[in-house]
N, C-alpha and C positions, 0 to 999 in steps of 0.2 A: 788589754787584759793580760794577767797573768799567767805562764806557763810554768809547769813544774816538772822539772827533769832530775833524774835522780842517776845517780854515781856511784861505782863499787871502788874501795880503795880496801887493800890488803890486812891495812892494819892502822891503829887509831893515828900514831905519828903520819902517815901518809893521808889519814882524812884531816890532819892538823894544819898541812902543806896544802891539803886540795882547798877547805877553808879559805886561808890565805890567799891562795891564787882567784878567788871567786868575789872576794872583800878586792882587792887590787883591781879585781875586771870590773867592778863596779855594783856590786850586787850587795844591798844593804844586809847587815847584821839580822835581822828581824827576817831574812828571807832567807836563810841558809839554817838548815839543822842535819842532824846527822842520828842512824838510826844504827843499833847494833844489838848484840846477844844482851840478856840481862845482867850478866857482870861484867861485859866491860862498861854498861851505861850505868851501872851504881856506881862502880872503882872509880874512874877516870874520864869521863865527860863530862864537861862544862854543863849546869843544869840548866842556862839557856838556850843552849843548840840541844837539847834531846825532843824529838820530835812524840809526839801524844801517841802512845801505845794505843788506842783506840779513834773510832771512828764519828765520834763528838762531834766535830767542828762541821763536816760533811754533813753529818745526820740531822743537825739541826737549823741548817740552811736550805736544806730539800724541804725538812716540815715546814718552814716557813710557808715556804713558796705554794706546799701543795694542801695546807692549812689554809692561810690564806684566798687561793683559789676554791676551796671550799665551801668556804665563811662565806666569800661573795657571792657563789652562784645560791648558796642556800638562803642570802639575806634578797637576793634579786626575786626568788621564787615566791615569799614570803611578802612579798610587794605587790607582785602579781595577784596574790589572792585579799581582797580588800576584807576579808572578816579579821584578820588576824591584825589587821592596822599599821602593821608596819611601814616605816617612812624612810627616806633616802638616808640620815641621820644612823637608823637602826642597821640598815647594807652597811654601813660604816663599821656600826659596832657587832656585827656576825662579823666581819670580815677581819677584826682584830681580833677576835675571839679563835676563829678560828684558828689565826696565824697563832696563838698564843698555845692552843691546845697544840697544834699540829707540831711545832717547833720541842713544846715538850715532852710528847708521846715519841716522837723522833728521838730527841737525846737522849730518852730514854734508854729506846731500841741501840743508837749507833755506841752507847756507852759502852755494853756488853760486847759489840765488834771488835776484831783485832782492824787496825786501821789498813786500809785497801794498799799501802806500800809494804806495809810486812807481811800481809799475807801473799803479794804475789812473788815478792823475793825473800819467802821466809829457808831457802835451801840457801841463800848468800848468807843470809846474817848466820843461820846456822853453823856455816861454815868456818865462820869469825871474823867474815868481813864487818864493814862499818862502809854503810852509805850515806854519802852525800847527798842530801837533798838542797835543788833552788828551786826559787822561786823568781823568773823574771820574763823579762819585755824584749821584745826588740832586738837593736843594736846590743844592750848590754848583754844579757843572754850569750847571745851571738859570741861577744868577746871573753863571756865566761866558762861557755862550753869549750873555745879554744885553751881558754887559757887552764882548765881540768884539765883536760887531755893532756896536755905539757907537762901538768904537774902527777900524771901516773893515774889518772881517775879512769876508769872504763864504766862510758855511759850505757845503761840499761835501757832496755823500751820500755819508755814510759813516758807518757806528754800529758797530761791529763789537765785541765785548767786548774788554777789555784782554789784554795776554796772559797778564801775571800780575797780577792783581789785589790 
C-alpha cells in the first residue's frame, strides 16, 4: 500500500528540484503533485502536478465503502423477513445501490471540503511555500525521502495512506 508524505520546499524552483529528485528516486509522475497559494498554482505549475484543492477523491471512497456496507446489511435484513421476498440476487442489488448513493452523497459532501493536506498546512502554503506531495511504497519511498531531503525539501508530519493506491 501506498504512503503519502508531503514536503515543504521555499519556493516553486526548489519544489522544481525536489520533483526531480523524487522522479530520479524512483517515484512515478502520477504519484508526485505539488500543492501552493492560489497564484502561484494559476501563474506557474505544471497543471498535472497541482493536487485537487478539495477532498473528492477521499470522500468518495469512504461513501463507497460505507454505502456499500449499508446496502448489504439492509439487503441481508430484507431477506430475513420472507413477506418482502427478497432474494440473494436482490442483497446484491441494495448493496450496489447503496455503494452508488453513499459514494455520491459523499462527493457531494467531500466536494465542498478544502482537501485534508491544505487544511492541516494551510500557515505553509500561506506563507508561500509549495509542498511536495508523494505518493509511495517501500524501498522507493525510502530512497525518495532521502533523496528530498538532499535536495532541500523539509518533510512535514504527515503519513496518511494514499487514497487510492
Amino acid at each position: 500500500m501506498k504512503v503519502r508524505r508531503v514536503y515543504s520546499t521555499p519556493s516553486l524552483q526548489a519544489a522544481e528540484t525536489a520533483v526531480r529528485a523524487a522522479r530520479e528516486a524512483g517515484i512515478a509522475e502520477d504519484d508526485i503533485s505539488l500543492i501552493a497559494r492560489g497564484d502561484v498554482e494559476l501563474d506557474a505549475m505544471p497543471e498535472h502536478q497541482k493536487e485537487a484543492p478539495t477532498d473528492f477523491e477521499h470522500a468518495a471512497v469512504r461513501g463507497a465503502g460505507i454505502g456499500g456496507a449499508t446496502g448489504l446489511l439492509a439487503g441481508l435484513v430484507a431477506v430475513a423477513v420472507p413477506p418482502l421476498g427478497l432474494t440473494l440476487a436482490g442483497v446484491a442489488l441494495t448493496t450496489l445501490g447503496g455503494a452508488a448513493v453513499g459514494t455520491w452523497a459523499s462527493s457531494l459532501v467531500g466536494a465542498s471540503l478544502p482537501d485534508p493536506i491544505r487544511q492541516k498546512f494551510e500557515g505553509e502554503i500561506e506563507a508561500g511555500r509549495v509542498l511536495v506531495v508523494i505518493d509511495g511504497a517501500g524501498d522507493t519511498l525510502a530512497g525518495a525521502e532521502a533523496a528530498l531531503r538532499d535536495a532541500g525539501a523539509l518533510h512535514l508530519p504527515y503519513g496518511d495512506p494514499a487514497a487510492i493506491s
